[in-house]
TIVEX-698361 format. One line per 3 residues: their letters; for each residue y, x, z of N, C-alpha, C. Coordinates in pm, whole numbers, plus 50000, padded with zeros to 5 digits. Each point is the difference from the previous one (the first is absolute). Example, Ala and Ser with C-alpha at 12.3 -4.5 7.8 and 13.67 -1.06 7.14 Angstrom:
REM TIVEX-698361
as> 49431/51319/50780/50119/49911/50000/50120/50090/50000 ~ 50105/49965/49928/50119/50082/50006/50109/49923/50073;
END
This chain:
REM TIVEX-698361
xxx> 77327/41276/57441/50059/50015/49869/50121/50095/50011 ~ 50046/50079/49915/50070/50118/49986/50110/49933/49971 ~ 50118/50029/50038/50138/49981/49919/50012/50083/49890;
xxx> 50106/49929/49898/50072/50059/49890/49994/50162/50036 ~ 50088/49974/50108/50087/50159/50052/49880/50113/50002 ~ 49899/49933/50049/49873/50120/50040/49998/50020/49827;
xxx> 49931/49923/49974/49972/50004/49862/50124/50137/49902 ~ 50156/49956/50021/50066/50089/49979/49976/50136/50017 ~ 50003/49991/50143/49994/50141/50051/49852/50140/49971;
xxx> 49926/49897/49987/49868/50020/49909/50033/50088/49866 ~ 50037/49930/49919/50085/50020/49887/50067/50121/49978 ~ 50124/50010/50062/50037/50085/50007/50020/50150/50057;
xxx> 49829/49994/50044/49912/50143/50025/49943/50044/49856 ~ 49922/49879/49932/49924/50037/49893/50101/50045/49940 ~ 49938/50157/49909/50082/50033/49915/49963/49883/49874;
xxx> 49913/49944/49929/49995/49890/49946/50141/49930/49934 ~ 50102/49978/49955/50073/49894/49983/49963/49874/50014 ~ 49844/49969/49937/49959/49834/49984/50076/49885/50082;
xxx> 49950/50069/50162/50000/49909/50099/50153/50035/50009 ~ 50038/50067/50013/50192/49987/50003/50064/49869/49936 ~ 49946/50066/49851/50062/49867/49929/49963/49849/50019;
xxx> 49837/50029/50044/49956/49870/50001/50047/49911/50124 ~ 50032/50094/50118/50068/49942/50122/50127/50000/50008 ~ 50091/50041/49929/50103/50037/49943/50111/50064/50123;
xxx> 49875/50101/50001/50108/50117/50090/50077/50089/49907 ~ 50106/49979/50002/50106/50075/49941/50070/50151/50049 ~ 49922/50039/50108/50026/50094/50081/49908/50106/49942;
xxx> 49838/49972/49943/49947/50083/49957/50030/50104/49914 ~ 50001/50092/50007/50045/50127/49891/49981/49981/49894 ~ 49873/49979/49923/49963/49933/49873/50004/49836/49968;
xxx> 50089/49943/50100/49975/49834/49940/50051/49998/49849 ~ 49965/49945/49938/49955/49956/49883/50039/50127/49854 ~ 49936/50110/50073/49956/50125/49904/49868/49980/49989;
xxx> 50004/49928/49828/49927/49955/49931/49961/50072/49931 ~ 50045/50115/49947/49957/50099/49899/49916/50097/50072 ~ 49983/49983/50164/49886/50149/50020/49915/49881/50123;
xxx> 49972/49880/49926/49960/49909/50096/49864/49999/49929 ~ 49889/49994/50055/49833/49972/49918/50022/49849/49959 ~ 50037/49922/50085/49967/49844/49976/50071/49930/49844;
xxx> 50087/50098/49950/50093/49972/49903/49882/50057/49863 ~ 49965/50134/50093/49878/50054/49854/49893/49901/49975 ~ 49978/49890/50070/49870/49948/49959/49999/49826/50025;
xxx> 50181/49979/49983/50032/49881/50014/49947/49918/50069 ~ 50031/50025/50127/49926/49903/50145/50113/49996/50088 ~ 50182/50042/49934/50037/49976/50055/50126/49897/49927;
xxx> 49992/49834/50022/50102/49939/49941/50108/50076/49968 ~ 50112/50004/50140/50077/50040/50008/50053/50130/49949 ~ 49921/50112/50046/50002/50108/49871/50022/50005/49908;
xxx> 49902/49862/49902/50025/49983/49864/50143/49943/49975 ~ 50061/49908/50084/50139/49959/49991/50079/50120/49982 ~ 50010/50062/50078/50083/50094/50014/50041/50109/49939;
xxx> 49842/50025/49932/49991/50114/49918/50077/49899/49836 ~ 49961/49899/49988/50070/49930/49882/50132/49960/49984 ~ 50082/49989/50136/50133/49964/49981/50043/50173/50029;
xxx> 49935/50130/49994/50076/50083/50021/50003/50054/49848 ~ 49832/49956/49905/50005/50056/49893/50123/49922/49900 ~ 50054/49862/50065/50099/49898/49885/50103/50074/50047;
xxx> 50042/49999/50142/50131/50089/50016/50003/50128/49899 ~ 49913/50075/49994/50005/50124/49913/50046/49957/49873 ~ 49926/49917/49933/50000/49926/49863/50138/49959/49978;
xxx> 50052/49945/50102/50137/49935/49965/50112/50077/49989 ~ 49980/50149/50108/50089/50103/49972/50006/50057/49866 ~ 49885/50011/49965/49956/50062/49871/50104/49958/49899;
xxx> 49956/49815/50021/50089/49946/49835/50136/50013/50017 ~ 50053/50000/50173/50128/49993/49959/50068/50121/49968 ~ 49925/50156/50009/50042/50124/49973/49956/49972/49819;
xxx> 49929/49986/49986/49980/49978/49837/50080/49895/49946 ~ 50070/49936/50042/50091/49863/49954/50143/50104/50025 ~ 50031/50045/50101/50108/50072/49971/50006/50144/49946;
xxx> 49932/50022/49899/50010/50123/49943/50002/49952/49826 ~ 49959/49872/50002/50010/49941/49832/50170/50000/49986 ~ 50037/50043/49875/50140/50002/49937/50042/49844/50061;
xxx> 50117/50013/50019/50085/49822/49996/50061/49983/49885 ~ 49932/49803/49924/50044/49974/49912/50180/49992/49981 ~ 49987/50070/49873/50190/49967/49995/50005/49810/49911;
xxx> 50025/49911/50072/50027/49852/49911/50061/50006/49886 ~ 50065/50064/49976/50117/50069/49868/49904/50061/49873 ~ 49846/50061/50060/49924/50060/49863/49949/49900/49975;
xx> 49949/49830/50046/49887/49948/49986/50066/49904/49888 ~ 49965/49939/49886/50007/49936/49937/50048/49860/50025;
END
């Protein structure tokens, strides 16, 4: 039976990301470059999908708060 480490080192020959992430070699050049990853195009890869979703909410959240600070500030003094 193979160790982790083989398994790693495996890994981080394939240009692939999959097995990077999936062994979670962090050393790999592409670990978890999800956007030029196949397994993300055809959703076979969990993790991918995580990743790619908390990067699309991070985006989202920048968004509102650049659109939240560009609305006028209420003056309390005009409001009825």
């Amino acid at each position: 039976m193979m160790s982790r480490y083989t398994f790693i080192a495996n890994a981080l020959k394939d240009p692939d990301p999959y097995d990077a992430c999936f062994w979670g070699a962090i050393e790999h050049p592409r670990y978890h470059d999800c956007e030029n990853c196949e397994h993300i195009a055809d959703k076979t890869c969990e993790y991918g999908i995580g990743q790619k979703t908390l990067k699309d909410l991070k985006a989202a959240i920048a968004d509102g708060k650049v659109m939240l600070a560009s609305y006028p500030k209420l003056n309390p003094k005009r409001l009825p």
